[in-house]
N, C-alpha and C positions, 0 to 999 in steps of 0.2 A: 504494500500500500504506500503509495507517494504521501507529501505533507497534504496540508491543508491552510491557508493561510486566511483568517477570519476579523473583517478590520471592522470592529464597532464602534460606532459613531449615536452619542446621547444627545439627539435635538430636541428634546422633553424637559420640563423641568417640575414638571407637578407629581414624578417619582421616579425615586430613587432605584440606579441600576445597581446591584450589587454584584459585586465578583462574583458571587455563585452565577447567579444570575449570566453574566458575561461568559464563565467555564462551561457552564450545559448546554449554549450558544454552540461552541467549536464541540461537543464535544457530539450534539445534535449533527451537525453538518460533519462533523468527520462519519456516523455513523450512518449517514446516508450515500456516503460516496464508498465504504466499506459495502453495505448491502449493494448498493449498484453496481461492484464491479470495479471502479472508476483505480486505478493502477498511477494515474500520472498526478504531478502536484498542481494542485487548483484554489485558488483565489476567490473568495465572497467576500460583498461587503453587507451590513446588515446596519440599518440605522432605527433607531427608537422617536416616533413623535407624538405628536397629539392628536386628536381627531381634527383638528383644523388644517393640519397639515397633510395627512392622509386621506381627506375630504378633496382638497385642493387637488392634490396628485392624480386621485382617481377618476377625478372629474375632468382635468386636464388630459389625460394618457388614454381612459377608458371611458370617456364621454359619460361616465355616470356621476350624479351628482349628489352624493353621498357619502359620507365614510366609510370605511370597513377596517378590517382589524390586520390586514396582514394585502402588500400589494408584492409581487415577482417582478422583476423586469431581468429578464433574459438576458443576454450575448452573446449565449452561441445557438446554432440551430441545427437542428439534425444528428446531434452529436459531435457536432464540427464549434469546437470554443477559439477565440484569439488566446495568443502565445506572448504575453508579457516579455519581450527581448530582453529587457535588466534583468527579470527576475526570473524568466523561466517557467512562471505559473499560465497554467489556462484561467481564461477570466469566464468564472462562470454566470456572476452577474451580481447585480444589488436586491436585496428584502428590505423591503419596510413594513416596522411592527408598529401600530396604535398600541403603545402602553396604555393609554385610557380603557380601549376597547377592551384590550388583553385585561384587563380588572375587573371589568363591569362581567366576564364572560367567564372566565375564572369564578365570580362570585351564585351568576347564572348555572353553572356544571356541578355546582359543587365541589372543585378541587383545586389544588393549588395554583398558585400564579407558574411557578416553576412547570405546571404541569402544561396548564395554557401554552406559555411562551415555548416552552420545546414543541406540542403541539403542530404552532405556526409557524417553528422554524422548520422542523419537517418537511410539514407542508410545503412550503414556501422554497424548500430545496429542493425537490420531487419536479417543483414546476420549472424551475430555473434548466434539470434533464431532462425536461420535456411531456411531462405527465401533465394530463388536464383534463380534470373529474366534468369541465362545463361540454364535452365532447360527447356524454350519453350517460347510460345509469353505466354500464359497465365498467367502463372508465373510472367513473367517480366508485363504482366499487373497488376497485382494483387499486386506485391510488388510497382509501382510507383504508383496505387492508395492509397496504405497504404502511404507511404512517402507525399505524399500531403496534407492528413488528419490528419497527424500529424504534419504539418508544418503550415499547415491550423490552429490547435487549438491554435499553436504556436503565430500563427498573422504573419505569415513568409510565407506566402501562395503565388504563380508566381505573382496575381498584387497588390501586397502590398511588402514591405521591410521592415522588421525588426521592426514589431509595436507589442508590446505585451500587450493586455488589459488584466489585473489581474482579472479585474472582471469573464469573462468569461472563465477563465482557471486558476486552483489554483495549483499551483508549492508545 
């Protein structure tokens, strides 16, 4: 397995990101480039806002005008990513997380924030390789079974929160 390189960026300020928080990020996005397959070293960047700013985004990028809790924006297509010349990494692409949403939605499931935010980073990495649940029911079955298998390995699985056994899964 190549690295992974995961640049987050806090444009929020109504809550607080913590290193945990930051850790399950990379370690969310390592464990989806591990289940996919993915062999070479790959670059994300993943930013934190607010719904006004993820309102803004979506509205601009995807003609809708609304917030939502988590937006993709791609870079590579078909499996074909750019090659960062300095550094050598595929650029897979940028995640935007609504930390408001990510709270209010959290609180809505009944489980933790921890559990949320890996949730939609998952998510959010799945789409970035090309998976997209809005393509049919199949799809969308197929991507929430990946998303729980990898949260599953995580120890982040619906009836657990945020327990990660090292033994069982090596980061």
């Amino acid at each position: 397995m190549g690295k992974v390189k995961v640049l987050i960026t806090n444009n929020q300020h109504a809550f607080k990101i913590s290193s945990g928080i930051r850790l399950l990020i990379r370690k969310c996005c390592h464990a989806v480039l591990v289940t996919e397959g993915m062999n070479e070293d790959y670059e994300v960047s993943v930013s934190f806002v607010d719904n006004k700013e993820i309102h803004r985004l979506n509205k601009e990028f995807r003609n809708i005008d609304r917030s939502t809790d988590v937006l993709s924006f791609p870079l590579g297509e078909n499996g074909v990513y750019d090659k960062d010349n300095e550094t050598n990494f595929y650029q897979l692409g940028d995640i935007v997380i609504s930390v408001e949403t990510a709270y209010k939605q959290a609180e809505i499931y009944g489980h933790s924030i921890e559990r949320e935010i890996g949730f939609l980073t998952v998510h959010s990495m799945l789409h970035l390789l090309g998976y997209d649940h809005e393509e049919g029911a199949l799809q969308e079955r197929m991507m929430r079974e990946k998303e729980e298998s990898i949260l599953a390995l995580l120890g982040i699985s619906r009836d657990q929160s945020f327990v990660i056994d090292k033994h069982e899964y090596k980061i």
